[in-house]
C-alpha positions in Angstrom: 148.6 73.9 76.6 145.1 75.2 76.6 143.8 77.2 78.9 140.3 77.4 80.8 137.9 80.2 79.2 137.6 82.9 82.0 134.7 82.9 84.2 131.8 84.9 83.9 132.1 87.7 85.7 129.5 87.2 89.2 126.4 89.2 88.6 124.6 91.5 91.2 121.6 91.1 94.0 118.5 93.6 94.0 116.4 93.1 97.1 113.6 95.3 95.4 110.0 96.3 97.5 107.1 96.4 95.1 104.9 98.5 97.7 102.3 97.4 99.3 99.5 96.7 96.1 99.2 100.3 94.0 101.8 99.9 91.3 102.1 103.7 91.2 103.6 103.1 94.7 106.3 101.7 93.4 110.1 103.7 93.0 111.6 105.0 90.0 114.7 103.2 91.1 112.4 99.9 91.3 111.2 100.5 88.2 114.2 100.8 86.1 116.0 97.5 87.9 112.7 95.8 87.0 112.8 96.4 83.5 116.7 95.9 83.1 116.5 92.3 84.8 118.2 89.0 83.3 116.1 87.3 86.0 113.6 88.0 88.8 112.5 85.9 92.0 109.1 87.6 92.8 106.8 87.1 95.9 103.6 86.0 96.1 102.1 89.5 97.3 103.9 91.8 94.8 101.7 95.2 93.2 100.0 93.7 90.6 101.0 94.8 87.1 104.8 95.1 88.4 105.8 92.2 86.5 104.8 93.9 82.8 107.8 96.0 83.6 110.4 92.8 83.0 111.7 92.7 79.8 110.8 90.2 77.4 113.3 88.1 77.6 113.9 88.3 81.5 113.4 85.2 83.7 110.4 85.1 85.8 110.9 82.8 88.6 107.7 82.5 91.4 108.6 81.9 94.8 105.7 83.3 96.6 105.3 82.6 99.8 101.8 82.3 101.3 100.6 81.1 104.6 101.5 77.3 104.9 102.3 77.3 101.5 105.8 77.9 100.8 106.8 77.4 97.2 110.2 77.5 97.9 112.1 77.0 101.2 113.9 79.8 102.4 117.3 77.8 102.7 116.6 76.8 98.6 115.8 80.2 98.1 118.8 81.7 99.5 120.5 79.6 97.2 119.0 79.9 94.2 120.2 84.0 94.1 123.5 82.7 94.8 123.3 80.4 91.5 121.3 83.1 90.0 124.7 85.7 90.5 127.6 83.6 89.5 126.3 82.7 86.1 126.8 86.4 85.5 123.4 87.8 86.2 121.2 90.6 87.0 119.1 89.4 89.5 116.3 91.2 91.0 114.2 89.2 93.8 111.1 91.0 94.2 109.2 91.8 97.5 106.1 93.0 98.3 106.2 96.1 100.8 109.7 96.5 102.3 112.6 94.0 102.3 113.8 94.6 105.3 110.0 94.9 107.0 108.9 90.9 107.6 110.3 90.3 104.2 113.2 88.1 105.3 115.2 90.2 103.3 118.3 90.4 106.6 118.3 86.3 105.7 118.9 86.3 102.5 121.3 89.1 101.9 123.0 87.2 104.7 123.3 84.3 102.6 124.8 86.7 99.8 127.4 87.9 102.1 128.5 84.7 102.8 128.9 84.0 99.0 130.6 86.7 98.2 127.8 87.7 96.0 127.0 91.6 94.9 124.0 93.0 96.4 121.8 96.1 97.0 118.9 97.0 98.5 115.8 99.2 97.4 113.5 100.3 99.7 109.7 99.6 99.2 106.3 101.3 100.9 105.7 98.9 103.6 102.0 98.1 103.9 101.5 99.6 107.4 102.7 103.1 106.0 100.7 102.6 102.4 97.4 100.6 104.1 96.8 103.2 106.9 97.7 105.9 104.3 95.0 104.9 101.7 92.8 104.3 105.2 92.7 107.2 106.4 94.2 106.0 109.5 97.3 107.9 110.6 99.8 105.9 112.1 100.9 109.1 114.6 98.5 111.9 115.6 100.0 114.5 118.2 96.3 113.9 119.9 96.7 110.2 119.5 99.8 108.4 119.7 103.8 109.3 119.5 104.8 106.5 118.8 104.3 103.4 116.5 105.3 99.7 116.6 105.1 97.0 113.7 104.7 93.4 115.0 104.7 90.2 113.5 100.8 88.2 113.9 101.9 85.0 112.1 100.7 82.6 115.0 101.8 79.1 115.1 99.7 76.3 117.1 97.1 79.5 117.9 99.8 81.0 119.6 102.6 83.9 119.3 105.8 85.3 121.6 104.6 88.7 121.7 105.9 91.7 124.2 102.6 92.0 125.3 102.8 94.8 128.3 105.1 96.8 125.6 102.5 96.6 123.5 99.1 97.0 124.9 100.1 100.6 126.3 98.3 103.8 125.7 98.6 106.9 123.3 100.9 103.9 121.0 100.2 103.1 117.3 100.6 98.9 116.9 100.5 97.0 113.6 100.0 93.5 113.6 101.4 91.9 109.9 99.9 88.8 108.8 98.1 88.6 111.8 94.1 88.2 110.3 94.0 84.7 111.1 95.0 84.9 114.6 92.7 88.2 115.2 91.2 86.7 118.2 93.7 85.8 120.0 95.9 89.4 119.4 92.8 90.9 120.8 92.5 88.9 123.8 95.9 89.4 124.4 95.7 93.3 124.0 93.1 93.2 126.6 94.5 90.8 129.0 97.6 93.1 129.3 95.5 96.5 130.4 93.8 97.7 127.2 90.1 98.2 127.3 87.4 96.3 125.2 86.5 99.4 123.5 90.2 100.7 122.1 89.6 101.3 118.7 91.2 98.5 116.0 90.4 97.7 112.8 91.6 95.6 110.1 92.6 96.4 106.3 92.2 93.7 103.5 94.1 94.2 100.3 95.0 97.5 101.0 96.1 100.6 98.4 93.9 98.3 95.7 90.2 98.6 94.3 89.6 95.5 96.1 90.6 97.4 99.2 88.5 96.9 102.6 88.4 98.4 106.0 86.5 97.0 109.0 86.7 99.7 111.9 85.4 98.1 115.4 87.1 97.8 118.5 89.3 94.8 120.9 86.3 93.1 122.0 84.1 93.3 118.6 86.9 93.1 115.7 87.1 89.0 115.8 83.2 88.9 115.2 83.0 91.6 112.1 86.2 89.6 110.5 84.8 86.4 110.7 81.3 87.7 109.7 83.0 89.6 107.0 85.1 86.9 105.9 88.4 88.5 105.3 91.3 87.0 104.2 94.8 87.6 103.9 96.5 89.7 102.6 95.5 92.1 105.7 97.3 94.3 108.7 95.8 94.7 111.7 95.6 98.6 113.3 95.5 98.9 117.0 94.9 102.5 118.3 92.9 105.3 119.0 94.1 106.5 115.3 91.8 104.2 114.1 88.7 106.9 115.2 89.8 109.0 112.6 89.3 106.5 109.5 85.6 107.6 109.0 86.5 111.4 109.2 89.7 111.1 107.2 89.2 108.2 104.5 89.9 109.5 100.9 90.9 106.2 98.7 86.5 105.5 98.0 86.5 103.0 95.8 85.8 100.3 97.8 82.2 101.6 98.7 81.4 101.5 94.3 83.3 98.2 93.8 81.7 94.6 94.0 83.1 93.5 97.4 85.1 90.0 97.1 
């Protein structure tokens, strides 16, 4: 009687943040699962040169997510790790920022958990900390705000389900991810619900990188500089009096003797 060959043993998860665009951002920890990868499932807005860290051999698998543009579906995604860990593999899926900051990284460890598959998670620089960081914008300020709060500005139909009075409050630090194409109407909004026109707010465009822009205005005036200045994703949006202190406090330069994109 013959018997079945045993079954590879199931492989492990890494939910790995690249940081939020400097590769020297990135964690010794993230580093070494990088480079010791059978297999990683990267993001669309991971720190550029990451990826020279994978060994030769690894498998590089894009499944970037960009807005309306979703190479894979999350729900393929999800499973795709799961395949990914029980041929016996060391999987890292790759993030930009944080995992577990807008990077749908509670869904798809879910998914894991329901597979019984391995997983761990490595914390990344999210891009409000690294962008208002490499601003010189600080997210608290004992003169400023005591508090800070990260929200979600992917709009759909020109609209998003915002806690609007929670947000629009004084001496409070917001950052809007993903939210540069609805700009407008997150300014509107922040005015509608008690803010004045002229509360500082200012918008950062491929932040922690050479290519690194930061448009400083205020509620009523931002929508007008981004659209005159044409930015483009990937940006954050800063909402606060913190935002006063960019001109005083700005140390990253090198946008100011770079071609602008």
């Amino acid at each position: 009687m013959k018997h079945a060959p045993p079954s590879s043993p199931v492989g492990t998860v890494y939910l790995v943040g690249s940081g939020p665009g400097d590769p020297d951002l990135l964690t010794l920890r993230a580093a070494r699962l990088i480079g010791e990868a059978d297999a990683i499932v990267y993001d669309h807005l991971i720190a550029e040169g990451v990826l020279d860290l994978a060994r030769a051999d690894a498998e590089r698998i894009y499944a970037g997510k960009e807005s309306s543009n979703h190479t894979l579906p999350q729900n393929q995604l999800n499973r795709l790790l799961v395949q990914l860990a029980r041929a016996g593999r060391m999987v890292v899926r790759l993030k930009g920022g944080d995992p577990f900051i807008f990077g749908r990284g509670g869904e798809e460890i879910e998914a894991l958990v329901d597979s019984g598959i391995p997983f761990e998670v490595v914390p990344g620089v999210t891009a409000a900390a690294g962008c208002a960081a490499y601003s010189g914008i600080p997210l608290t300020h004992r003169e400023h705000a005591q508090a800070v709060a990260f929200a979600t500005g992917h709009l759909k139909d020109g609209t998003v389900n915002l806690d609007w009075p929670a947000l629009a409050r004084p001496r409070l630090t917001v950052v809007f991810y993903m939210g540069v194409g609805g700009v407008a109407e997150i300014c509107r909004q922040m005015i509608a619900h008690g803010l004045p026109g002229d509360h500082p707010a200012a918008v950062i465009q491929n932040g922690t990188t050479r290519r690194q822009r930061v448009l400083a205005a205020d509620l009523a005036t931002l929508p007008a500089k981004v659209e005159a200045a044409g930015v483009t994703s990937p940006a954050l949006i800063i909402v606060g009096t913190v935002v006063r202190l960019h001109e005083k406090l700005a140390w990253f330069n090198l946008q100011q003797t770079l071609p602008q994109p």
